[in-house]
PyMOL CGO cylinders between C-alpha atoms (Angstrom):
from pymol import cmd
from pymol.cgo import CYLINDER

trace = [
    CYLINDER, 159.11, 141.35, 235.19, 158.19, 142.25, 238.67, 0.3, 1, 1, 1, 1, 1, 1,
    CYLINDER, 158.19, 142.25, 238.67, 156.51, 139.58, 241.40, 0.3, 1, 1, 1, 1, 1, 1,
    CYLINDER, 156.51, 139.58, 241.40, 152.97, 140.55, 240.95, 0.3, 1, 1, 1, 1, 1, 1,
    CYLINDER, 152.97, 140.55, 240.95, 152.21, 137.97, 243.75, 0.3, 1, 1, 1, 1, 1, 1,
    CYLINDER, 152.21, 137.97, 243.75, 154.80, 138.87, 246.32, 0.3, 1, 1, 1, 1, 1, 1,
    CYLINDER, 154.80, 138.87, 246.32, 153.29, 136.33, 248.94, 0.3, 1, 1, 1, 1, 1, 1,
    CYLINDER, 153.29, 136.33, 248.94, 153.88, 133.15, 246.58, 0.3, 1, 1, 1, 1, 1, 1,
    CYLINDER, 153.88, 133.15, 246.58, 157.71, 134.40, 245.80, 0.3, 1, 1, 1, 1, 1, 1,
    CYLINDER, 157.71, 134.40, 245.80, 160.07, 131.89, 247.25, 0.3, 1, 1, 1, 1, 1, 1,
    CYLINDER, 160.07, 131.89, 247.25, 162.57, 132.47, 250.28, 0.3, 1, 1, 1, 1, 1, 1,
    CYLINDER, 162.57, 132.47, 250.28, 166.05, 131.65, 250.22, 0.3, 1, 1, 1, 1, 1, 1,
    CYLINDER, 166.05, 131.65, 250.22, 167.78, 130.12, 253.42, 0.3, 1, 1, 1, 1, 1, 1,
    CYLINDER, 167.78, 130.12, 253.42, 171.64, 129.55, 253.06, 0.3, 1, 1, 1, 1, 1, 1,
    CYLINDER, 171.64, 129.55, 253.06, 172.96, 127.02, 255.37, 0.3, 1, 1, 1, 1, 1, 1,
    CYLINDER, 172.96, 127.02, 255.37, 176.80, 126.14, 255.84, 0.3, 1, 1, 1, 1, 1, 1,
    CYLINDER, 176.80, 126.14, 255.84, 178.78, 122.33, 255.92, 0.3, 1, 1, 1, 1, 1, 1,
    CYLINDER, 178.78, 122.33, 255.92, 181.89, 121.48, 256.31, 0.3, 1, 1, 1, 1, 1, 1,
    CYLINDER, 181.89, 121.48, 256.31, 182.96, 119.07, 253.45, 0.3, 1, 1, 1, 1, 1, 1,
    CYLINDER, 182.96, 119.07, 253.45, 182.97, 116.41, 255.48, 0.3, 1, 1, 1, 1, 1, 1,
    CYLINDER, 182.97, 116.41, 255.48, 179.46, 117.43, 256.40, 0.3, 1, 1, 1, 1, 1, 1,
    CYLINDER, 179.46, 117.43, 256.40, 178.16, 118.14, 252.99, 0.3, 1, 1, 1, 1, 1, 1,
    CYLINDER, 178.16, 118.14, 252.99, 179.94, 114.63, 251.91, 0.3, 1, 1, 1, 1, 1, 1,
    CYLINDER, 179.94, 114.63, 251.91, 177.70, 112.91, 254.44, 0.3, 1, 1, 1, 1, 1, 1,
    CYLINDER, 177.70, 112.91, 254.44, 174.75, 114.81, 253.69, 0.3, 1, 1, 1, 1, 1, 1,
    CYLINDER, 174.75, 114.81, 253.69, 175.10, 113.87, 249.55, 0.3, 1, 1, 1, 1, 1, 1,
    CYLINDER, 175.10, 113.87, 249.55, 175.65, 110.17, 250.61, 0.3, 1, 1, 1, 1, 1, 1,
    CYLINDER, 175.65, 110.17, 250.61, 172.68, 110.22, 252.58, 0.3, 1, 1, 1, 1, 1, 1,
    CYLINDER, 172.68, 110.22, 252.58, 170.47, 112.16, 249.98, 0.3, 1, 1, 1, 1, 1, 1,
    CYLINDER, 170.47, 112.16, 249.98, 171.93, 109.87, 247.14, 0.3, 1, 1, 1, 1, 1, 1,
    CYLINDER, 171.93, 109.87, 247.14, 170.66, 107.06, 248.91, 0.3, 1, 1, 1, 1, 1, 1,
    CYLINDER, 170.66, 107.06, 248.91, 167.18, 107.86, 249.85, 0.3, 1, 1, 1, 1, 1, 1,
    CYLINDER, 167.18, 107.86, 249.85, 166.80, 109.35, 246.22, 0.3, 1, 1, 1, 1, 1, 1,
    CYLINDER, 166.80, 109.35, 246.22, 166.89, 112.63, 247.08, 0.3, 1, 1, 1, 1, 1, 1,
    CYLINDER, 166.89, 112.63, 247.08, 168.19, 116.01, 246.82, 0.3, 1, 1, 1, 1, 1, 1,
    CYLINDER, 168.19, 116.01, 246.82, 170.44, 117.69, 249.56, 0.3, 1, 1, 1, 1, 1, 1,
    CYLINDER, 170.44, 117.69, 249.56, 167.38, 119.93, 250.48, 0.3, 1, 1, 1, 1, 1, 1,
    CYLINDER, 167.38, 119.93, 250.48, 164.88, 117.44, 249.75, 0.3, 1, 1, 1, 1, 1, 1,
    CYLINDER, 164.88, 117.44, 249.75, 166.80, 115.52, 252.40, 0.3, 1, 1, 1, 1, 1, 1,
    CYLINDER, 166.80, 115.52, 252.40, 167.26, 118.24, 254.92, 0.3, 1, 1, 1, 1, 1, 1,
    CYLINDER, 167.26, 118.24, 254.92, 163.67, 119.42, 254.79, 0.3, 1, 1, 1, 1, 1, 1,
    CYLINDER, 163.67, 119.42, 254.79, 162.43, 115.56, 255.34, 0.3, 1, 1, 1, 1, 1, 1,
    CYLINDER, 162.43, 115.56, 255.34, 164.61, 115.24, 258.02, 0.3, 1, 1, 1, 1, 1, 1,
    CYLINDER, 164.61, 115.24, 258.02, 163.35, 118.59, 259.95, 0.3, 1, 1, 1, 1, 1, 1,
    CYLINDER, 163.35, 118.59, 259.95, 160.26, 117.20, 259.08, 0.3, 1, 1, 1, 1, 1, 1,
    CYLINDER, 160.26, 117.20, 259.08, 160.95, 114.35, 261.01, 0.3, 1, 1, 1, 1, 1, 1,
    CYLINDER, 160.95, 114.35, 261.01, 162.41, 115.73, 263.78, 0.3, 1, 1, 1, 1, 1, 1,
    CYLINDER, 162.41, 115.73, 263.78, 159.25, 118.01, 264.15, 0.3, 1, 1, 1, 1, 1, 1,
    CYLINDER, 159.25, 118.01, 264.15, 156.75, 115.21, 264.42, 0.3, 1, 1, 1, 1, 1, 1,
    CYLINDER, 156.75, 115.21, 264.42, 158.70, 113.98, 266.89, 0.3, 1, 1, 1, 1, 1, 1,
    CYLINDER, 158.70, 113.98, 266.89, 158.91, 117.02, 268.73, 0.3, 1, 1, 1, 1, 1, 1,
    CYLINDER, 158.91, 117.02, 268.73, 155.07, 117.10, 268.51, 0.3, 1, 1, 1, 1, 1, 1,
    CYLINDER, 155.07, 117.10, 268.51, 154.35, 113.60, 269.25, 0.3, 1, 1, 1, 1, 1, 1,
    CYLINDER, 154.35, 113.60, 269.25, 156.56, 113.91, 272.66, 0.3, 1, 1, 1, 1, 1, 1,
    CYLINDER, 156.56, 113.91, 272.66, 154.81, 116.91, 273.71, 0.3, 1, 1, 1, 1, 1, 1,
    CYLINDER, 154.81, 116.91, 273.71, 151.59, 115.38, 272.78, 0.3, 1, 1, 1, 1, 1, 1,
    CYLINDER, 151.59, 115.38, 272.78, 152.64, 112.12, 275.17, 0.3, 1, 1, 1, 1, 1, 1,
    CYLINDER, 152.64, 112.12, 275.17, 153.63, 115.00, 278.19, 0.3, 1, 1, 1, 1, 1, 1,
    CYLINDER, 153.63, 115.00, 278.19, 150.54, 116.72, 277.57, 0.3, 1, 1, 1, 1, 1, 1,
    CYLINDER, 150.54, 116.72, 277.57, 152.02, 119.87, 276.60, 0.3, 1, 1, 1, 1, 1, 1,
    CYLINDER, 152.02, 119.87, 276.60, 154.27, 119.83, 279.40, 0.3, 1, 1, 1, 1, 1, 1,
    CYLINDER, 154.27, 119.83, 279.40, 157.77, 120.23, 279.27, 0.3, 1, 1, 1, 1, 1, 1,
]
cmd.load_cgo(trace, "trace")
């Protein structure tokens, strides 16, 4: 059956790990009780606020 809502169909985004990299990333979900992407995504989260909260602090300014 088609999408008959094509603006709430899901994206996909591959990303790539080495297995050392994708061991460390499992370890980490695992023990914050999360997925791998559930993991990723809070961490970007993260990483944003803190991106905002700098340039909030400068002003805007870079």
């Amino acid at each position: 059956m088609p999408n008959v809502k094509p603006k709430e169909r899901t994206e996909r985004i591959s990303m790539r790990f080495t297995p050392e990299e994708k061991a460390r990333l499992q370890t980490a979900a695992a023990a914050a009780g999360m997925t791998i992407t559930a993991y990723i995504l809070f961490k970007l989260g993260e990483v944003a606020g803190e991106a905002i909260g700098t340039a909030i602090q400068k002003g805007g300014k870079k």
